[in-house]
C-alpha positions as CSV (number, residue, x, y, z in Angstrom):
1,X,12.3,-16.9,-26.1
2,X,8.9,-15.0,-25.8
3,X,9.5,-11.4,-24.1
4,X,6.8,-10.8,-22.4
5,X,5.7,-7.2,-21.0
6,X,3.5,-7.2,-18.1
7,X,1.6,-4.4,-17.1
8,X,-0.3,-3.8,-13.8
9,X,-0.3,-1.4,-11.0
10,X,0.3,-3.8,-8.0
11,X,3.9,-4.5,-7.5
12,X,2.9,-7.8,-5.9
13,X,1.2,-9.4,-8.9
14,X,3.6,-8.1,-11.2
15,X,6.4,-9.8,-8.8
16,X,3.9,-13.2,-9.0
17,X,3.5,-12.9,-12.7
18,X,7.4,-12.3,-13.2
19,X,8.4,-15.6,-11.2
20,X,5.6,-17.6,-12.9
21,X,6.6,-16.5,-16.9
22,X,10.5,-17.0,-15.9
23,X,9.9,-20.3,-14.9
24,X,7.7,-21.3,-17.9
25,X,10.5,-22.7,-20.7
26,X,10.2,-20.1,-23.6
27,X,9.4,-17.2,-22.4
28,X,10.4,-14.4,-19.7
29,X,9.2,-11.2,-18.2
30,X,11.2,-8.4,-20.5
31,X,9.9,-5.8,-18.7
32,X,6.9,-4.0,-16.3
33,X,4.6,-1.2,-15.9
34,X,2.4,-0.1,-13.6
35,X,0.4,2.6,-15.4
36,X,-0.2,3.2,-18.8
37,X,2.3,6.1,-19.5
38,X,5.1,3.7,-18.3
39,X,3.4,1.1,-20.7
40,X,3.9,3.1,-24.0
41,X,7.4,3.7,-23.2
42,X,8.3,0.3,-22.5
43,X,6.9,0.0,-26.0
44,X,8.1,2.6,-27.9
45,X,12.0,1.4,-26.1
46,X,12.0,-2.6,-26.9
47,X,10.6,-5.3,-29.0
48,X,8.0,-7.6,-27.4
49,X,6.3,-11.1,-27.9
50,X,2.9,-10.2,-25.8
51,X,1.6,-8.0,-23.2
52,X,-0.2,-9.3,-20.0
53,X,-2.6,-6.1,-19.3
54,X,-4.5,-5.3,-16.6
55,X,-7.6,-3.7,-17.1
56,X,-7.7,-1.5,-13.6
57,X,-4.9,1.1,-14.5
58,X,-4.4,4.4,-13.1
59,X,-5.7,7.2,-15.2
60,X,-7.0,6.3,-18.4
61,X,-7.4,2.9,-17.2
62,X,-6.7,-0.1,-19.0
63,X,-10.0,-0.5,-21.7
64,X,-8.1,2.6,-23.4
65,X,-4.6,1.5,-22.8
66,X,-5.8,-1.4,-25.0
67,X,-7.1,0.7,-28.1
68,X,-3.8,2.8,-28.2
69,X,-2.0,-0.4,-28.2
70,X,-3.6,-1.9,-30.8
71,X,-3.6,1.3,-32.8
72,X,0.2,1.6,-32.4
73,X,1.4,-2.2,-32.6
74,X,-1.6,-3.6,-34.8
75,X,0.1,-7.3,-34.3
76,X,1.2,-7.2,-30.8
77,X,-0.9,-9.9,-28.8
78,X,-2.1,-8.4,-25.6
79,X,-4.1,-11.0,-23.1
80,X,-5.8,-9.0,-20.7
81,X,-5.6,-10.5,-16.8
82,X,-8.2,-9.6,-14.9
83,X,-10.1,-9.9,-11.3
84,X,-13.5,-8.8,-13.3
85,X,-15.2,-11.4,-14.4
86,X,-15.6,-12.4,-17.7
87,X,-19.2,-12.5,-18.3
88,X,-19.0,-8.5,-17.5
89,X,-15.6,-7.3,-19.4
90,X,-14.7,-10.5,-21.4
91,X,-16.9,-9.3,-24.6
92,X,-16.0,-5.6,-24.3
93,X,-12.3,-6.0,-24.1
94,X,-12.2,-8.5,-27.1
95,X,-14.2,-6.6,-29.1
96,X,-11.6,-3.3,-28.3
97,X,-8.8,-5.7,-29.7
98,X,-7.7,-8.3,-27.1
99,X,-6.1,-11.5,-27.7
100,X,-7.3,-13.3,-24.7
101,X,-8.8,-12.9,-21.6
102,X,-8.2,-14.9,-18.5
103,X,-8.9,-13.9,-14.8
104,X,-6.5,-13.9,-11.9
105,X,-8.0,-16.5,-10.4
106,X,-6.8,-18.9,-12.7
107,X,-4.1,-21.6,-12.7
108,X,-0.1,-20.7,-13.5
109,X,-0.5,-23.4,-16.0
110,X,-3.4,-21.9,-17.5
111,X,-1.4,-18.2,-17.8
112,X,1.5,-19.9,-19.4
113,X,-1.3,-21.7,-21.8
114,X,-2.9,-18.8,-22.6
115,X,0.8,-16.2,-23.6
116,X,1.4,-19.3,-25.9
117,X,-1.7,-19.4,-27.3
118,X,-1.6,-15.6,-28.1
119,X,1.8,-15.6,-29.1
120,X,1.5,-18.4,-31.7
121,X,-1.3,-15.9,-33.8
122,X,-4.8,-17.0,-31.6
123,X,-7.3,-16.0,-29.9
124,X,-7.6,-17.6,-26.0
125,X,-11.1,-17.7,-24.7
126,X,-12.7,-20.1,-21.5
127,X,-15.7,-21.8,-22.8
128,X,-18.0,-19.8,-21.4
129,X,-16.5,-16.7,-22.8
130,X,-16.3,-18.3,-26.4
131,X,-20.3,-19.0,-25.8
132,X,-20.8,-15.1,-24.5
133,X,-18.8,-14.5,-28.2
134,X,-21.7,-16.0,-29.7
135,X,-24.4,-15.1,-28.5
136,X,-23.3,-11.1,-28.5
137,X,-22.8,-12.1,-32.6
138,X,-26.7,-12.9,-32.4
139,X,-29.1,-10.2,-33.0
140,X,-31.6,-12.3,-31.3
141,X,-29.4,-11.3,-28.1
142,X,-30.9,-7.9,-26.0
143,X,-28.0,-5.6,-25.1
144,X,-27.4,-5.0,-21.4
145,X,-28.0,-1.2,-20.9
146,X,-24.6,-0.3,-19.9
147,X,-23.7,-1.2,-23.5
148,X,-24.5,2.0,-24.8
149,X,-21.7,3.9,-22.4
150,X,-18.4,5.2,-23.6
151,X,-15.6,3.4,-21.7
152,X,-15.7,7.1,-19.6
153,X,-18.9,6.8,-18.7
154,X,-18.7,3.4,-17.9
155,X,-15.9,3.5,-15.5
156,X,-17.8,6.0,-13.7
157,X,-20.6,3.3,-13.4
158,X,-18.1,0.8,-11.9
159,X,-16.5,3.2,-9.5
160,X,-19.9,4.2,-8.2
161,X,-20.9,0.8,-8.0
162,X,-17.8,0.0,-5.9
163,X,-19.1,3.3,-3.7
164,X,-16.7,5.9,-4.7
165,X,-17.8,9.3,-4.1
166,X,-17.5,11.8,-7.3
167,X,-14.6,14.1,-5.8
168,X,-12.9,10.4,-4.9
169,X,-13.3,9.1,-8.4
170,X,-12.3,12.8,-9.8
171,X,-8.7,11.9,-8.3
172,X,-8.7,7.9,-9.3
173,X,-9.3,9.7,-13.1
174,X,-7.5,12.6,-12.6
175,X,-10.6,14.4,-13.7
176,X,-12.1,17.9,-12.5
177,X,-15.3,16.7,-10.3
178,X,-17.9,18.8,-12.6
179,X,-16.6,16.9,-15.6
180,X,-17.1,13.3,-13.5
181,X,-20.5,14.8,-12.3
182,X,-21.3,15.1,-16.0
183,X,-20.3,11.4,-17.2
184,X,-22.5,10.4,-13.6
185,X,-25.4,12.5,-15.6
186,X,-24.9,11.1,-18.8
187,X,-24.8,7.3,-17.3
188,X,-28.5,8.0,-15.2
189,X,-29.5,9.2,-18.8
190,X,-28.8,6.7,-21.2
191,X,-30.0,3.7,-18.6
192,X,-33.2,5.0,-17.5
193,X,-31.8,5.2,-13.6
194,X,-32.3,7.9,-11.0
195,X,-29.7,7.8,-8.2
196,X,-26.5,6.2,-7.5
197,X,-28.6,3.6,-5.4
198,X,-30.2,2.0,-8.8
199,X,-26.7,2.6,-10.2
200,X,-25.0,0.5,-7.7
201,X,-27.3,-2.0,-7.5
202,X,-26.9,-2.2,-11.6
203,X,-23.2,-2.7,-11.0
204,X,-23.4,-5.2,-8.4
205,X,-26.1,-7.6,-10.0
206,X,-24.0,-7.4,-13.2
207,X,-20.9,-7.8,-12.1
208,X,-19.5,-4.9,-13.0
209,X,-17.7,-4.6,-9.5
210,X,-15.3,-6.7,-8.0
């Protein structure tokens, strides 16, 4: 029997998720979290066959909940579920150790699919993803400029892009607002952009928002 740890912040999908594992033969939701300091305990407390992670967490957020996982529990198979889509996040979060990645949208049978596949040792990827693989392997392929953020700096990007204000995405980070006003700076910098305007019209045309 797969134990499965799922970890997102909205009860309701975690309640979804829960009666959709339990009813898949094999496997069962072990446990939940809904931010990453309740993740690491659930961790560090049980043994686990996967983790379903969201990637909009609380704090840290979910990009770096992913590292520390990895860095802690090498083998653990984590499939990130997400409303972002893939042809914005897929690439980043594989690339920052992710066994899969699948978005909510997606079919119950295509969940259960995909905490097999991870389970039994592979990687699950859409098509398109796997193509998006590719092509980020070829150096003939131009970077988008937000590749060059830290994960930070990028999450200030999205949040702007989704129309946050700095003091309001100082408290979604639990960040002082001078320090968030600094990543802002540093994001305007490194893409060649001079207001939040171009920055939200960045996020929106690359789907970098939900």
């Amino acid at each position: 029997m797969l134990r499965v740890l799922v970890v997102d912040d909205h009860a309701v999908v975690r309640e979804g998720l829960k009666r959709i594992i339990d009813d898949a033969p094999g496997m069962q939701v072990g446990g939940e979290a809904a931010d990453p300091a309740q993740a690491l305990a659930q961790l560090q407390s049980g043994s686990w066959d996967v983790v379903v992670l969201d990637l909009d967490l609380p704090g840290r957020g979910g990009q770096e909940l992913l590292r520390e996982i990895k860095g802690r529990h090498a083998n653990l198979p984590v499939l990130i579920l997400s409303f972002h889509a893939e042809e914005a996040y897929g690439v980043p979060a594989l690339q920052s150790g992710a066994d899969g990645y699948l978005m909510k949208d997606s079919g119950t049978g295509l969940l259960v699919q995909a905490i097999e596949k991870v389970a039994s040792g592979g990687k699950f990827v859409t098509a398109s993803l796997a193509e998006q693989l590719a092509r980020a392997a070829s150096a003939e392929v131009d970077r988008p400029r937000h590749a060059v953020l830290s994960e930070r700096e990028h999450e200030v990007l999205r949040l702007i892009g989704s129309g946050l204000a700095v003091s309001q995405i100082a408290e979604q980070m639990s960040l002082s607002v001078k320090t968030v006003s600094t990543y802002r700076r540093r994001v305007l910098d490194k893409m060649g952009l001079r207001n939040n305007a171009q920055l939200t019209h960045y996020a929106v045309k690359h789907q970098l928002v939900g």
